[in-house]
C-alpha angles and dihedrals in degrees: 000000000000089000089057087055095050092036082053086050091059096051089044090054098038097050085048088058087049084044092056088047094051084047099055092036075055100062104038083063095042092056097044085044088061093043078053094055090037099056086041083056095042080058098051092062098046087056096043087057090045090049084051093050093044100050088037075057089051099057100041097054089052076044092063093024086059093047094054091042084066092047097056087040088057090039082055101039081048082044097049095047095047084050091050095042085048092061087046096065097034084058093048088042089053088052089048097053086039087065098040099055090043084056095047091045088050096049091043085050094046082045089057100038091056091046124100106262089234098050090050095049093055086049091059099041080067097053135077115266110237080045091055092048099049085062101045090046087077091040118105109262091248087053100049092045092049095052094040085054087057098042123087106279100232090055094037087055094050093051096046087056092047078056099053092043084045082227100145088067099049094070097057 
């Protein structure tokens, strides 16, 4: 009996030498386990205040994007009303030459129709044709008749055909 306890002592003294082992196997692990998580946590940070920068970056640049986006909104919508105000005037300038040249052909016209029908046949003899046309066509019809009577046949012929195909009006 007394060899089994001693027997029993042994293996009690040799598993608490295993034990202190374990236990310091234990703790070797334990502490580079908490470098591990350190240096994980260490990472962490560092990410988190990447994430923040990054997203800091983001905004600012909508920030700026946005900015510019109203810019060129205000440059279109500038853009838009001095294309507007250009027709505008385009239209207003057309009128006006509209008017003008309906003066000019009046007073041209009154000037003819004052004039000796002699006098403006041989005017017209001198002129080109589809120019000449273009002037009796806002004549009076007795007025045209009396100074085509008085113009060289042959002209007065090919005007008068200008005047019926309205051709002296299609190469403004």
């Amino acid at each position: 009996m007394i060899k089994i306890i001693w027997l029993v002592f042994f293996v009690t003294l040799l598993n608490a030498e295993n034990l202190v082992d374990c236990n310091q196997i234990f703790e070797a692990r334990k502490d580079e386990i908490l470098r591990e998580l350190d240096q994980l946590d260490e990472k962490q940070e560092e990410f988190e205040l990447y994430k923040e920068a990054k997203l800091k970056l983001i905004q600012e640049q909508e920030k700026k994007l946005k900015k510019r986006e109203e810019e060129i909104q205000k440059t279109l919508k500038k853009a838009e009303d001095l294309k507007k105000e250009a027709q505008k005037l385009k239209k207003e300038n057309e009128e006006i030459l509209k008017n003008i040249k309906k003066a000019k052909e009046d007073k041209i016209s009154k000037t003819y129709m004052k004039m000796k029908d002699s006098k403006a046949a041989a005017i017209f003899d001198s002129m080109k044709q589809k120019d000449a046309a273009r002037i009796l066509f806002g004549l009076k019809a007795s007025k045209i008749s009396k100074i085509m009577a008085k113009m060289d046949p042959q002209n007065a012929a090919v005007i008068t055909k200008l005047l019926e195909e309205n051709k002296a009006f299609k190469e403004k």
